[in-house]
TORLOBA-116848 format. One line per field, with one value per residue: residue number from 1; residue in one letter; z, y, x of N, C-alpha, C, CB in turn. Coordinates in nm, 2 decimals, always signed. Atoms other than C-alpha are relative to their C-alpha. Glycine has a CB too. Layout:
// TORLOBA-116848
i	[NUM_...]
aa	[A_...]
n.c3	[Z_...]
n.c2	[Y_...]
n.c1	[X_...]
ca.c3	[Z_...]
ca.c2	[Y_...]
ca.c1	[X_...]
c.c3	[Z_...]
c.c2	[Y_...]
c.c1	[X_...]
cb.c3	[Z_...]
cb.c2	[Y_...]
cb.c1	[X_...]
// end
This chain:
// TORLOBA-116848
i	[1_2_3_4_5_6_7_8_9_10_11_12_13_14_15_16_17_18_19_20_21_22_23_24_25_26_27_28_29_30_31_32_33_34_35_36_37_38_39_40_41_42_43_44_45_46_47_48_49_50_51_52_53_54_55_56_57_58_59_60_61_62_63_64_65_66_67_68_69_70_71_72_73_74_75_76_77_78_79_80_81_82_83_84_85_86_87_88_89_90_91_92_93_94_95_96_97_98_99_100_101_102_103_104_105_106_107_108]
aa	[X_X_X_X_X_X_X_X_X_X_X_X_X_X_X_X_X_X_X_X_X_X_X_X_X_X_X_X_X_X_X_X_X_X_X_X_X_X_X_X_X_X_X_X_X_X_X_X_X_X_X_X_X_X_X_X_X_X_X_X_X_X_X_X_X_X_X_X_X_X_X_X_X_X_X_X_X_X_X_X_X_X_X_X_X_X_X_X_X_X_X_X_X_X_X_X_X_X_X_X_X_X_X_X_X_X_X_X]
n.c3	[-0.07_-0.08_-0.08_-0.10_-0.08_-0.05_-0.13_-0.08_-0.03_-0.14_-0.12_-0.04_+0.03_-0.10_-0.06_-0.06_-0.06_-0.10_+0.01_+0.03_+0.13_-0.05_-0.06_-0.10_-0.13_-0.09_-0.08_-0.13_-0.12_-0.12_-0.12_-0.10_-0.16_-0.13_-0.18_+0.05_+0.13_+0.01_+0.14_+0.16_+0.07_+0.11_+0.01_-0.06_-0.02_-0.05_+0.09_-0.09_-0.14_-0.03_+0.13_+0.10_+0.12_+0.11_+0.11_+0.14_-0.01_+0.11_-0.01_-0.02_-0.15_-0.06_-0.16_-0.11_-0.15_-0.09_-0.13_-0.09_-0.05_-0.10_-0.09_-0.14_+0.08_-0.08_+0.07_+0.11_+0.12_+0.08_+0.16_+0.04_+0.13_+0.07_+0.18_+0.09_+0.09_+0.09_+0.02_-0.16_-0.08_-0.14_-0.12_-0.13_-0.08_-0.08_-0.12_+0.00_-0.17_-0.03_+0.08_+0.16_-0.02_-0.02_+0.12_+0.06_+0.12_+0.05_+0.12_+0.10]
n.c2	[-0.12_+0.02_+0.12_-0.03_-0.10_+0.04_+0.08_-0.08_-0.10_+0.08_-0.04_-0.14_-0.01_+0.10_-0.04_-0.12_+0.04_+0.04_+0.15_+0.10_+0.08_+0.14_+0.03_-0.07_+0.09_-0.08_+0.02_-0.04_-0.04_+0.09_-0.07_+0.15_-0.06_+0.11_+0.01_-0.07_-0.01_+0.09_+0.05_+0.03_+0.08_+0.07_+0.19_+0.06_-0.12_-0.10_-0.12_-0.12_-0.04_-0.09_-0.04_+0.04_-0.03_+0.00_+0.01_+0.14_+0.15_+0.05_+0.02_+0.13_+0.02_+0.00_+0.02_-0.13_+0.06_-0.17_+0.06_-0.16_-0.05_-0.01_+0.06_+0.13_+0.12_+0.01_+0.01_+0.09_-0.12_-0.03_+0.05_-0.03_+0.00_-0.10_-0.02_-0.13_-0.04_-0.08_-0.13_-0.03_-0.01_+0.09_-0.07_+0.06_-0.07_+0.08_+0.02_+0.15_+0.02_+0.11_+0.07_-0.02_-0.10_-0.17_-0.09_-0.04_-0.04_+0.01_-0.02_-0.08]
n.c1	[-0.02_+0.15_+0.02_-0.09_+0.03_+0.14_-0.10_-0.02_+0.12_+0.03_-0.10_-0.03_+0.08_+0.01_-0.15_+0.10_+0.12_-0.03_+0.02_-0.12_-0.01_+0.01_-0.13_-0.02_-0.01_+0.05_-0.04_+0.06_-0.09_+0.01_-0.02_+0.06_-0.05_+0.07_-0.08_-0.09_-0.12_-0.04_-0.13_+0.10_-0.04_+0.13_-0.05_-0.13_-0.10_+0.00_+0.05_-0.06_+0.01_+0.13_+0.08_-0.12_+0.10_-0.10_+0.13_-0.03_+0.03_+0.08_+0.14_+0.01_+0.03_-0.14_+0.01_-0.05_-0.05_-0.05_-0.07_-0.04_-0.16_+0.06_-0.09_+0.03_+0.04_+0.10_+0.11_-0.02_-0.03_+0.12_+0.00_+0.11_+0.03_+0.07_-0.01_-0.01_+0.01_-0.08_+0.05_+0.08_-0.08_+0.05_-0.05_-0.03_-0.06_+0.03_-0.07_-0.03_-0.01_-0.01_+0.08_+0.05_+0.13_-0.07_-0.07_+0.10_-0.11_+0.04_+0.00_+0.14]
ca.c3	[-3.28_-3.18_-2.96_-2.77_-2.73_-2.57_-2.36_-2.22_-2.16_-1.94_-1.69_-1.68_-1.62_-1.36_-1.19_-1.15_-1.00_-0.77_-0.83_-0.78_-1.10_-1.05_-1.00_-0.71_-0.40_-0.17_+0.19_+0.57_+0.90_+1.26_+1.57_+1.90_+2.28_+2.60_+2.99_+3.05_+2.79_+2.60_+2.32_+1.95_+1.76_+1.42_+1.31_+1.55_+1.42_+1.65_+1.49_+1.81_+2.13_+2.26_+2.14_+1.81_+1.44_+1.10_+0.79_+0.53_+0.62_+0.36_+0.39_+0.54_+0.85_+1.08_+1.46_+1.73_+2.03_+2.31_+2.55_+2.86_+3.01_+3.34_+3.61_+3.87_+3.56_+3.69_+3.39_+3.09_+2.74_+2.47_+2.15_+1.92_+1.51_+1.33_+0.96_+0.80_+0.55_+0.24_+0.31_+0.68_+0.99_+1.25_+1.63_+1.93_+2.28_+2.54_+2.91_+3.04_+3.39_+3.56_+3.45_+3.15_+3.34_+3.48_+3.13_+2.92_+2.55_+2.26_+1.87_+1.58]
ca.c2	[+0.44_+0.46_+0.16_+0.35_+0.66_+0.51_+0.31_+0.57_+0.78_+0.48_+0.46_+0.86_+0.82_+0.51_+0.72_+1.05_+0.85_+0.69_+0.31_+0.06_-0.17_-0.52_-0.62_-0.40_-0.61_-0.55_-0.55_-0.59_-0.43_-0.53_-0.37_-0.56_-0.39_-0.59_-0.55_-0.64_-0.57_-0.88_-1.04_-1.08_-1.38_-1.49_-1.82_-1.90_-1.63_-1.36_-1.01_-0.78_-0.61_-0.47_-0.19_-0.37_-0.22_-0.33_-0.26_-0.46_-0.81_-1.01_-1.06_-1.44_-1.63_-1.62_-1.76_-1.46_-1.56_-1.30_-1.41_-1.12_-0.99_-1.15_-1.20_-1.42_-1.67_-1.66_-1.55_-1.79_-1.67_-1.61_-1.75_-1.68_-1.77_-1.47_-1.35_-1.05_-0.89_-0.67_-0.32_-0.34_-0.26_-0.54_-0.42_-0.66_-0.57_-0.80_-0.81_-1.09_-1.23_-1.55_-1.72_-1.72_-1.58_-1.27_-1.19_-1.03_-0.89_-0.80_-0.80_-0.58]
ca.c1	[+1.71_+1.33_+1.37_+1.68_+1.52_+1.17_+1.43_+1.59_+1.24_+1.12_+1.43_+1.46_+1.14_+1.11_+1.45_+1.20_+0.93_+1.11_+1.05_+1.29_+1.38_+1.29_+1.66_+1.72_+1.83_+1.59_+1.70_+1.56_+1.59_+1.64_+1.61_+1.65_+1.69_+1.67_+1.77_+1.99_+2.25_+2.28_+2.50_+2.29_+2.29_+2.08_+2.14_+2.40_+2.64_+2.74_+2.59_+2.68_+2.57_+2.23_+2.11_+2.18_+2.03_+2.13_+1.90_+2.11_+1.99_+1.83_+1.48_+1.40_+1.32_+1.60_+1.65_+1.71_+1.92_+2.01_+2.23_+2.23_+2.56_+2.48_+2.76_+2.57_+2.47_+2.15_+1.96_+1.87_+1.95_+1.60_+1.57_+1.27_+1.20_+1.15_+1.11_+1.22_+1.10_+1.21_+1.18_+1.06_+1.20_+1.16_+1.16_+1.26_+1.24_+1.31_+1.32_+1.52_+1.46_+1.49_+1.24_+1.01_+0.68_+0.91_+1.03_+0.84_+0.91_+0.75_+0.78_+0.67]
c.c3	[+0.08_+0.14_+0.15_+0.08_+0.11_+0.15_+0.12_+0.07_+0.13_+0.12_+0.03_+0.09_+0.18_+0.11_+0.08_+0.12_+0.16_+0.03_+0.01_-0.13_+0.09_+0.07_+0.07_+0.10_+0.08_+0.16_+0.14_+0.10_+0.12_+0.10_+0.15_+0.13_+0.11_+0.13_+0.04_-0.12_-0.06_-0.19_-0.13_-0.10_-0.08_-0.08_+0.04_-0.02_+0.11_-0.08_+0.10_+0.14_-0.01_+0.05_-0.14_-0.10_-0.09_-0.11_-0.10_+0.02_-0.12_+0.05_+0.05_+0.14_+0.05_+0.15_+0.06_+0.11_+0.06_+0.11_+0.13_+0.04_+0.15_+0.11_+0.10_-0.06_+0.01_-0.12_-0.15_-0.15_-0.07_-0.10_-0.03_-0.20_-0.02_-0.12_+0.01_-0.11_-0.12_+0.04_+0.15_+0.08_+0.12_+0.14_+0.09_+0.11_+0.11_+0.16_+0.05_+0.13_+0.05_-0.05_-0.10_+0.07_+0.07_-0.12_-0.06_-0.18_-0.11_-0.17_-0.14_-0.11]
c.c2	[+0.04_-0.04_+0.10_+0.12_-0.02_-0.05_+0.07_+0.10_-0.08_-0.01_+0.15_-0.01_-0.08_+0.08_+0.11_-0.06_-0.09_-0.18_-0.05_-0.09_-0.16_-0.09_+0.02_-0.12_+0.04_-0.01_+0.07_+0.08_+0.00_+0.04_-0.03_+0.08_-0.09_+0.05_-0.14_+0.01_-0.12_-0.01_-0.10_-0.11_-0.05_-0.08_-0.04_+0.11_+0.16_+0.19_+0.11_+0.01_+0.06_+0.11_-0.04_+0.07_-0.04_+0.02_-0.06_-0.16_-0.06_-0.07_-0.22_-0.04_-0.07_-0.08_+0.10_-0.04_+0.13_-0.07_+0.15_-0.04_-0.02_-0.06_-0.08_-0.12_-0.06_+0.02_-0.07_+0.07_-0.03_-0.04_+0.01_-0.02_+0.18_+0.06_+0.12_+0.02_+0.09_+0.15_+0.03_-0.02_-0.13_+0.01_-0.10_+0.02_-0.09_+0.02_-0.13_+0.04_-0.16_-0.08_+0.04_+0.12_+0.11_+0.04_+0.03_+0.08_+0.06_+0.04_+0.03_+0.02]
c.c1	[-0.12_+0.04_+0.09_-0.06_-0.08_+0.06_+0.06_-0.13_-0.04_+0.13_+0.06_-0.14_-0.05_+0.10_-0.09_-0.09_+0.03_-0.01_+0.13_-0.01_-0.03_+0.15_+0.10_+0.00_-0.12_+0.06_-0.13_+0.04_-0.06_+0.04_+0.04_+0.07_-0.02_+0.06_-0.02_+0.07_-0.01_+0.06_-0.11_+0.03_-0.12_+0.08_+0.13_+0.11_+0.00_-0.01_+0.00_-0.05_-0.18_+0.03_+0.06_-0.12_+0.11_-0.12_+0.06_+0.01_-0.04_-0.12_+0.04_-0.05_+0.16_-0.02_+0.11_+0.03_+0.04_+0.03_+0.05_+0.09_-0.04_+0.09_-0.02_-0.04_-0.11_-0.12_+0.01_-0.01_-0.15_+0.02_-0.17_+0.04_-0.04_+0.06_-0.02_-0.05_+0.04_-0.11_-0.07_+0.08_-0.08_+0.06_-0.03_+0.00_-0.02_+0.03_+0.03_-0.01_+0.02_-0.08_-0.10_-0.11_+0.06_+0.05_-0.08_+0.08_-0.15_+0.05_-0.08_+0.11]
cb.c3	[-0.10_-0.07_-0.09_-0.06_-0.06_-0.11_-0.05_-0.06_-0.14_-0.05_-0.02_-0.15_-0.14_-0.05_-0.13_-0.13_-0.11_+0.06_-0.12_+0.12_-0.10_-0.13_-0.03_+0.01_+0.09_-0.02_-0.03_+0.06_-0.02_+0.01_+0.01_-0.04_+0.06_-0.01_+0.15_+0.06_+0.04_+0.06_+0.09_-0.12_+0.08_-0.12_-0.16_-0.08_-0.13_+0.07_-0.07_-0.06_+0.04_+0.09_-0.01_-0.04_-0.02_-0.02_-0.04_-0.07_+0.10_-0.09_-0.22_-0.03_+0.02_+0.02_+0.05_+0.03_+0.01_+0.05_-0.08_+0.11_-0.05_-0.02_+0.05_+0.13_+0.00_+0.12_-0.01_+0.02_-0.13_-0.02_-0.03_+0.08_-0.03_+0.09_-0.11_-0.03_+0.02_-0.18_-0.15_+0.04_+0.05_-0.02_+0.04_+0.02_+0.01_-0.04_+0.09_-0.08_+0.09_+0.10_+0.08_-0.10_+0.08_+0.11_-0.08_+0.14_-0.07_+0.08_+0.01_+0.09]
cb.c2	[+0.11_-0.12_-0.18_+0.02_+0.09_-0.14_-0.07_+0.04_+0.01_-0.17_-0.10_+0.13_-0.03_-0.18_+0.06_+0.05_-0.11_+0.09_-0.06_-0.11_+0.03_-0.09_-0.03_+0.11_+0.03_-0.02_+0.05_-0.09_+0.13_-0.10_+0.06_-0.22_+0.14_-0.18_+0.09_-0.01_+0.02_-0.08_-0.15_+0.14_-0.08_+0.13_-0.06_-0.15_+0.04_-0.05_-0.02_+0.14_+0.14_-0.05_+0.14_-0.20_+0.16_-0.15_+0.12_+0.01_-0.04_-0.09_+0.07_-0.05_-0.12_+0.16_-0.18_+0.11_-0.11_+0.15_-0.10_+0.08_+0.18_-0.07_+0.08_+0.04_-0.08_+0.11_+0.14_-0.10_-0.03_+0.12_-0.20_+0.18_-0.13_+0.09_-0.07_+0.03_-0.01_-0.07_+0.00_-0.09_+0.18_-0.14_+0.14_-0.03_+0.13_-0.11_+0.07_-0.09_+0.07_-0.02_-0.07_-0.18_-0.07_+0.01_-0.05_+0.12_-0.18_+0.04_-0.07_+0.19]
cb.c1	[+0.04_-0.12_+0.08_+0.15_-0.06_-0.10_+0.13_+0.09_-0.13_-0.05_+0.13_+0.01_+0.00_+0.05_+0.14_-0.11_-0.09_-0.07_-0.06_+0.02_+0.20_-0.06_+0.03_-0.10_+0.14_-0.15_+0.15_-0.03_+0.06_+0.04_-0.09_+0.11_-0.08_+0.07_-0.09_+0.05_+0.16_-0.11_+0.18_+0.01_+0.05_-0.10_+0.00_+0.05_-0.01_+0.10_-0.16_-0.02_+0.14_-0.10_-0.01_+0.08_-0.07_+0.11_-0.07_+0.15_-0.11_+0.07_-0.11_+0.13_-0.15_+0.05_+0.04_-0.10_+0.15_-0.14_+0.19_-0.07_+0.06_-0.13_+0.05_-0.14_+0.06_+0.01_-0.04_-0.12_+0.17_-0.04_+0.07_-0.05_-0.13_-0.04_-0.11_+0.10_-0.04_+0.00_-0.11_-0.12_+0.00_+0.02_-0.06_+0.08_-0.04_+0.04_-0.05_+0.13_-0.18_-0.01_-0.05_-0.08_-0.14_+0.14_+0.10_-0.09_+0.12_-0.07_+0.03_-0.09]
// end
């Protein structure tokens, strides 16, 4: 009976304080804007539109494609490695242009 009370004292307790339990999922999140508009892709699957956000990813390293919405087919789509982490927002922002040294971007 001890044992149950003590038990419950610590997760009332851990619940107050605000901790997560060790076998809490943890989950990432992923921000990504570009000009122009373009169409979001991490590991090959399509994951939506620019402005895209999702914060239930799972933590890992991923590959980030961005294919822009570009009627003259003129501009080349972006790919970039990058790792998520648990519990952090990761922010994308690319501008896409013809070629590489007109595009510019940055990630945080």
């Amino acid at each position: 009976m001890r044992y149950v009370k003590l038990s419950a004292v610590i997760l009332v307790s851990l619940i107050l304080a605000g901790c997560t339990l060790p076998f809490t999922p943890k989950k990432s999140a992923l921000q990504v804007t570009s000009t122009p508009k373009a169409t979001v892709f991490l590991d090959g699957k399509h994951v939506g539109q620019t402005p895209f956000f999702d914060d239930k990813l799972k933590p890992g390293d991923y590959t980030l494609k961005l294919v822009p919405e570009d009627p003259t087919g003129n501009l080349p789509s972006w790919e970039t490695k990058i790792k998520l982490s648990a519990q952090i927002l990761s922010v994308v922002n690319r501008e896409i242009a013809a070629t590489d040294a007109d595009s510019s971007g940055e990630i945080l």
